[in-house]
C-alpha positions in Angstrom: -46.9 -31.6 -21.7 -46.5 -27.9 -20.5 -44.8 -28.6 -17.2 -42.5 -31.1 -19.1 -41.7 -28.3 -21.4 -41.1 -26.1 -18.5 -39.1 -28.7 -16.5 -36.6 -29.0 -19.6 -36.5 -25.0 -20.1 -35.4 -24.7 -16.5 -32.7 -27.7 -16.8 -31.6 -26.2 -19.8 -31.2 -22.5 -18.2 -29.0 -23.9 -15.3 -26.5 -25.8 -17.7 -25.9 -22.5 -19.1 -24.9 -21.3 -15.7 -21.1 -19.7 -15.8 -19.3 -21.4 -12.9 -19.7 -17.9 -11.0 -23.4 -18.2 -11.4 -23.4 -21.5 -9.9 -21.5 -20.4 -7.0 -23.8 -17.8 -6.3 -26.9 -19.8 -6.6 -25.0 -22.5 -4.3 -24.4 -19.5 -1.8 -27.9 -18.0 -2.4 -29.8 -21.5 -1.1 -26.4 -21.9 1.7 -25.2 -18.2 2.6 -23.0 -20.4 5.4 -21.0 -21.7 3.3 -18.8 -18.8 2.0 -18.1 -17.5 6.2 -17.5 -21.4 6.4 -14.6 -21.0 3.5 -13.6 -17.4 5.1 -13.5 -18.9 8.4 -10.8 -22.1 6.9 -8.6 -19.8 5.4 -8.3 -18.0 8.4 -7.4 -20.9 10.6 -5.0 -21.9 7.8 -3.4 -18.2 7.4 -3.0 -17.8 11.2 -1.5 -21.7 11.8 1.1 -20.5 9.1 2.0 -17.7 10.8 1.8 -18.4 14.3 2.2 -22.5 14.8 0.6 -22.0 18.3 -2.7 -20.8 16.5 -4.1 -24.4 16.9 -3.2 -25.8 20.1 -5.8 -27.4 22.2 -4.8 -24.2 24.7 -5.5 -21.7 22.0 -8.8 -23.0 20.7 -10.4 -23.4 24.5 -9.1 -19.3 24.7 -10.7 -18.7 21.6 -13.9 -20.2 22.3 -14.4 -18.3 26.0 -13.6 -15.4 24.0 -16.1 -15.6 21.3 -19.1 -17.1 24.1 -20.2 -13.5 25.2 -20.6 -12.4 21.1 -21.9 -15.0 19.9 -24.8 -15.0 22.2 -25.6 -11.5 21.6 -25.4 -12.4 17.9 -28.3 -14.8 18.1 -30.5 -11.8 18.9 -29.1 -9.6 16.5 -29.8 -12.0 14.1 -33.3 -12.3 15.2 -33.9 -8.4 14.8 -31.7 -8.7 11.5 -34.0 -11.0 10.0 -36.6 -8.7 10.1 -34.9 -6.3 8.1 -34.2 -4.3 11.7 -31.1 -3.5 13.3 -30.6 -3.1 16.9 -27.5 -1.1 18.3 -28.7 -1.4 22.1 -27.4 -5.1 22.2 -24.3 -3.9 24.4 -26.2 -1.6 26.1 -28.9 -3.8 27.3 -26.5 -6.8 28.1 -24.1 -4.2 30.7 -27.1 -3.1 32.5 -28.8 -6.2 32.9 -25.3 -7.5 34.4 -24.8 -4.3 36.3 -28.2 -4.7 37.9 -27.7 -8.8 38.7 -24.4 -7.9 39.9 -25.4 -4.9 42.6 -28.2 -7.0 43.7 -26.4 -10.1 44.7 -23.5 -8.3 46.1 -22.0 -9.7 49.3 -25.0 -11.6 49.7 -27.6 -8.5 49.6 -30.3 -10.7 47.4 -30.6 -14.8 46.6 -28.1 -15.1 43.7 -31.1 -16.7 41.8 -33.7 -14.0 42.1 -31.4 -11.2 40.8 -30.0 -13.3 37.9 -34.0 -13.5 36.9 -34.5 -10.1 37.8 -31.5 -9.1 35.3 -33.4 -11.6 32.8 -36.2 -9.6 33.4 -35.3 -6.4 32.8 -33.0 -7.2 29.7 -36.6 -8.9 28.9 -38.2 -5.8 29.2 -35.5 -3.1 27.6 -35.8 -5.6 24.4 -39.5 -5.0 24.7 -39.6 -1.4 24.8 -37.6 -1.3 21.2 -40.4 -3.7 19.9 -43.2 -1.6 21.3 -41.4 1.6 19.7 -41.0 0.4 16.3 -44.3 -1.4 16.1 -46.6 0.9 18.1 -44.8 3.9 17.7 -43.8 3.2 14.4 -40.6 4.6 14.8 -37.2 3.2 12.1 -35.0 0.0 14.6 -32.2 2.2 14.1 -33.5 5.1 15.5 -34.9 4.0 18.3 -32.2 1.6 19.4 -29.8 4.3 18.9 -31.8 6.2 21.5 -31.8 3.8 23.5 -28.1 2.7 23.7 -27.5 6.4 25.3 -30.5 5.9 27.4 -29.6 2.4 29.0 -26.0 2.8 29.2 -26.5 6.1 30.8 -28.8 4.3 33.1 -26.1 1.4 34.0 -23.5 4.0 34.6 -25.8 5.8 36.9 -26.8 2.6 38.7 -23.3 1.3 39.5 -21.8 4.7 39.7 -19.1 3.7 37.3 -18.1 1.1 40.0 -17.0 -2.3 38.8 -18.0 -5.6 41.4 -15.5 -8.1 41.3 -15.9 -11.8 41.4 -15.5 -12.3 45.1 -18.4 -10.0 46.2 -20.5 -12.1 43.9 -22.6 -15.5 44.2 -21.4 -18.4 43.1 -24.4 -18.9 40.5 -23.5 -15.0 38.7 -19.9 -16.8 38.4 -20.4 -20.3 37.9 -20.4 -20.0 33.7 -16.6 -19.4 34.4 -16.2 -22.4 35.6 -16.1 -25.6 33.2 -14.1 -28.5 32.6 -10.8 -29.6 30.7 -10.4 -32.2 27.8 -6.4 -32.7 28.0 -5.4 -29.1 27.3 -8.5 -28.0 25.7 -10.7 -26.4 28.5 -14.3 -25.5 27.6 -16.3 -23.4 30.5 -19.7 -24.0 31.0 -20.6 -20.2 29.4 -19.5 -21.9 26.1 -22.3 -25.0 27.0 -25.2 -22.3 27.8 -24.4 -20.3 24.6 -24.6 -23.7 22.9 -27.6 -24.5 24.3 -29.4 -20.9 23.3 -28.2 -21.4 19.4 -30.0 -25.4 19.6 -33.2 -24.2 21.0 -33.7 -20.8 19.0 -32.1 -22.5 15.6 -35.0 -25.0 16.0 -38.0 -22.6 16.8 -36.6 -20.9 13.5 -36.4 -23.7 11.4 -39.4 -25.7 12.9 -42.4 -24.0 14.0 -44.7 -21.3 12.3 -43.1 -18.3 14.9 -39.8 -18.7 13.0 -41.6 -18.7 9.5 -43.3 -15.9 10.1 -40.0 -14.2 11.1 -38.4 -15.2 7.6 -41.6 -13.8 6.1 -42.1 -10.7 7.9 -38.0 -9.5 6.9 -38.7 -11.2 3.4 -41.8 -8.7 2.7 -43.7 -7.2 5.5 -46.7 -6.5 3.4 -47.1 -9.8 1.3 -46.7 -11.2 4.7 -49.6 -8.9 6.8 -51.9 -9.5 3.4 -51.5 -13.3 4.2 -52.8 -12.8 7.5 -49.3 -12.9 9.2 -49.3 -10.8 12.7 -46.4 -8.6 11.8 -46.5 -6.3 14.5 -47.1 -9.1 17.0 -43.7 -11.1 15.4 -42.0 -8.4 15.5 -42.7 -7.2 19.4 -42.0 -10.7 20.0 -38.6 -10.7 18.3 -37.6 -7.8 19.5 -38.6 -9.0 23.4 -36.9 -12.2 23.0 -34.0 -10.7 21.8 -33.7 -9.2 25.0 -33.8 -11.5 26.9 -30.9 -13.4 24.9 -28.9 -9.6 25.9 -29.6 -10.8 29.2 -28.2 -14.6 29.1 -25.3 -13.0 27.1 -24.8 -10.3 30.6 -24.9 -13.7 32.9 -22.3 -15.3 30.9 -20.1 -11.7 30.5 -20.1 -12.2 34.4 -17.8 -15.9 34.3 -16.4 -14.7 31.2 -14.9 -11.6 33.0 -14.7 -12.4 36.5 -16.2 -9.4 37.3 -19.4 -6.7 36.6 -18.0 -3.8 35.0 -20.1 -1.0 32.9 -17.8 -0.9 31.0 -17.4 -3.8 29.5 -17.5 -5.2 26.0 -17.4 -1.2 24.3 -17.8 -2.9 21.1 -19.7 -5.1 21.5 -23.0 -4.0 19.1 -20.1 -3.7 16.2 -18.9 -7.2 16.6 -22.8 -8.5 17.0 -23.7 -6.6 13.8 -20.3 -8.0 12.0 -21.0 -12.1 13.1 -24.4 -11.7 11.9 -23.6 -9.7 8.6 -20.4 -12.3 8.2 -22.5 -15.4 8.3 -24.9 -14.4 5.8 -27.6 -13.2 7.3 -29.2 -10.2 4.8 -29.2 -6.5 6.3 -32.0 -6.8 4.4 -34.2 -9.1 6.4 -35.9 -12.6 5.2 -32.4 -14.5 4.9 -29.8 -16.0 7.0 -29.7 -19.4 9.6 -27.7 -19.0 12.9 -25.3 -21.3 12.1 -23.9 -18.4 9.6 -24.4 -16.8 12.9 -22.1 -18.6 14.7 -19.4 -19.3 11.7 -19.3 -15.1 11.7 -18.8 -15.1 15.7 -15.8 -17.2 14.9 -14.4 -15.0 12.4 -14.7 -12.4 14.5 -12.9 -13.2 16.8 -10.5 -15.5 15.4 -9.3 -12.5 13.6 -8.9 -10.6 16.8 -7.3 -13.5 18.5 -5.0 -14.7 15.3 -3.7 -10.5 14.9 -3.7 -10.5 18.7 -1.0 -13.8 18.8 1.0 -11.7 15.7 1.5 -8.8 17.6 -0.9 -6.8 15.2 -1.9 -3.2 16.9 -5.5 -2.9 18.6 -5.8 -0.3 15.4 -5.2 -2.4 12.3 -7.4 -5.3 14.1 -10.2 -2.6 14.3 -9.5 -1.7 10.9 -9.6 -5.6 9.8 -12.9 -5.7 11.4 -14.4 -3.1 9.6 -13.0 -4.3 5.9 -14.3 -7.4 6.7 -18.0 -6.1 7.4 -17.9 -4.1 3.8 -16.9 -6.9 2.0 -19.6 -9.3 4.0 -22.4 -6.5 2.7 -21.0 -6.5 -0.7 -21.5 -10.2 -0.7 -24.6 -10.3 0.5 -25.8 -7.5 -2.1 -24.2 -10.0 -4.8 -25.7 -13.0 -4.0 -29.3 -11.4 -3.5 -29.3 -10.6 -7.4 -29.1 -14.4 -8.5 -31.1 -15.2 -11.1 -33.2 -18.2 -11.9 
């Protein structure tokens, strides 16, 4: 009788749900769905104002362009998740590339072995920021602030501020360049890894008890440790596998570019932060999917492309970018006071 009672108290509640309200519950359970909206209007806006917007050319530019952020997203979102933040993403990925790059070139190592060793060591620089804020106990956003100084320094060091173009480099560092044309619309095979890497790490998320404890470890760190949850164990791990994402990211920068350059991509940890932060994913851990991820990626850059196509200054695209982040946490901060 009680949980009748109960069942008709709660029906009851959500019919007296304003139409706001029931937006932001619909957004709370889908937080996708509003960068899904943002993301329609945009198309629309841009179409309107440049009819070129929406060619089969234009969308196959679009997509290269948004490859290299959107992979770096995925392990942004991973750290995010856990109520972290990691601003070493660019960092890690231009060093891993700088390092694949100078040991292939003009045949000096197997193209192979130095893309793994690159893998590696973006492996390995993801791992140190897990170790530091789990064994060290040291705040994300300290230490990956460190640590952006410390690895870019490094890559600038290593490559003595000297780009390696395309030609001096294997055909495996380049080959993500290369890719295939539907009519006009050309996708490279970059765009197929980066794909690939949202598939596999959207499943371990959704589907095995590693991505739970992820959700549950940003959600409430101590609930989660009191229920016998390894939280300093997820988090070294999520933090490590991050990396090496950073690294895939630098191997597709390579085809993307045409070139190893350290100084590539010089905003890149804002645009990672914004995708993630777009698509819903809370700053404050425990709630977000990657296909939010991926809808924010889009935005990103379909704003820079769409403001790029207008003729809209570098400036006022910068300064797009950083509304768009403000109003994304604002969001976010609304939809996390729904009530039952």
């Amino acid at each position: 009788m009680s949980d009748t009672v109960e069942s008709a108290a709660a029906e009851f509640a959500r019919r007296q749900h304003s139409p706001l309200q029931k937006v932001q519950h619909q957004l709370h359970g889908k937080p996708w769905l509003s960068p899904l909206f943002l993301l329609l209007v945009a198309f629309v806006a841009f179409f309107i104002a440049t009819p070129t917007f929406l060619t089969a050319t234009s969308m196959g530019i679009l997509l290269q362009q948004t490859a290299v952020v959107a992979c770096l997203a995925v392990g942004q979102t991973l750290v995010i998740l856990t109520a972290g933040i990691d601003l070493s993403v660019g960092a890690i990925m231009v060093l891993s590339m700088m390092v694949m790059a100078s040991l292939a070139q003009d045949g000096g190592m197997p193209g192979i072995l130095a893309l793994l060793l690159g893998f590696v060591l973006a492996t390995a620089a993801g791992a140190l920021n897990g170790f530091l804020v789990t064994r060290v106990n040291l705040p994300p956003f300290i230490v990956t602030l460190g640590t952006l100084s410390i690895f870019t320094a490094i890559a600038l060091l290593y490559s003595g501020g000297s780009s390696i173009q395309a030609e001096h480099l294997p055909r495996i560092l380049n080959i993500l360049g290369e890719g295939f044309s539907i009519g006009d619309f050309r996708l490279t095979w970059g765009i197929v890894v980066v794909v690939i890497v949202y598939i596999v790490i959207g499943f371990v998320l959704a589907q095995t008890a590693w991505g739970r404890y992820v959700y549950a470890v940003g959600d409430d760190p101590e609930s989660a440790r009191l229920s016998g949850v390894p939280s300093k164990r997820i988090l070294l791990g999520v933090y490590t596998v991050a990396g090496l994402i950073y690294g895939i990211a630098a191997w597709v920068l390579i085809g993307r570019a045409g070139a190893a350059t350290p100084n590539a991509v010089p905003d890149a940890n804002l645009q990672s932060i914004t995708a993630v932060v777009i698509g819903g994913t809370s700053l404050f851990g425990g709630r977000g999917r990657l296909i939010g991820t991926a809808i924010g990626a889009l935005i990103v850059q379909t704003l820079q492309f769409g403001l790029s196509q207008m003729g809209v200054d570098q400036q006022w695209r910068v300064l797009a970018t950083g509304v768009l982040v403000i109003v994304a946490v604002a969001v976010d901060q609304w939809i996390r006071k729904v009530k039952a």
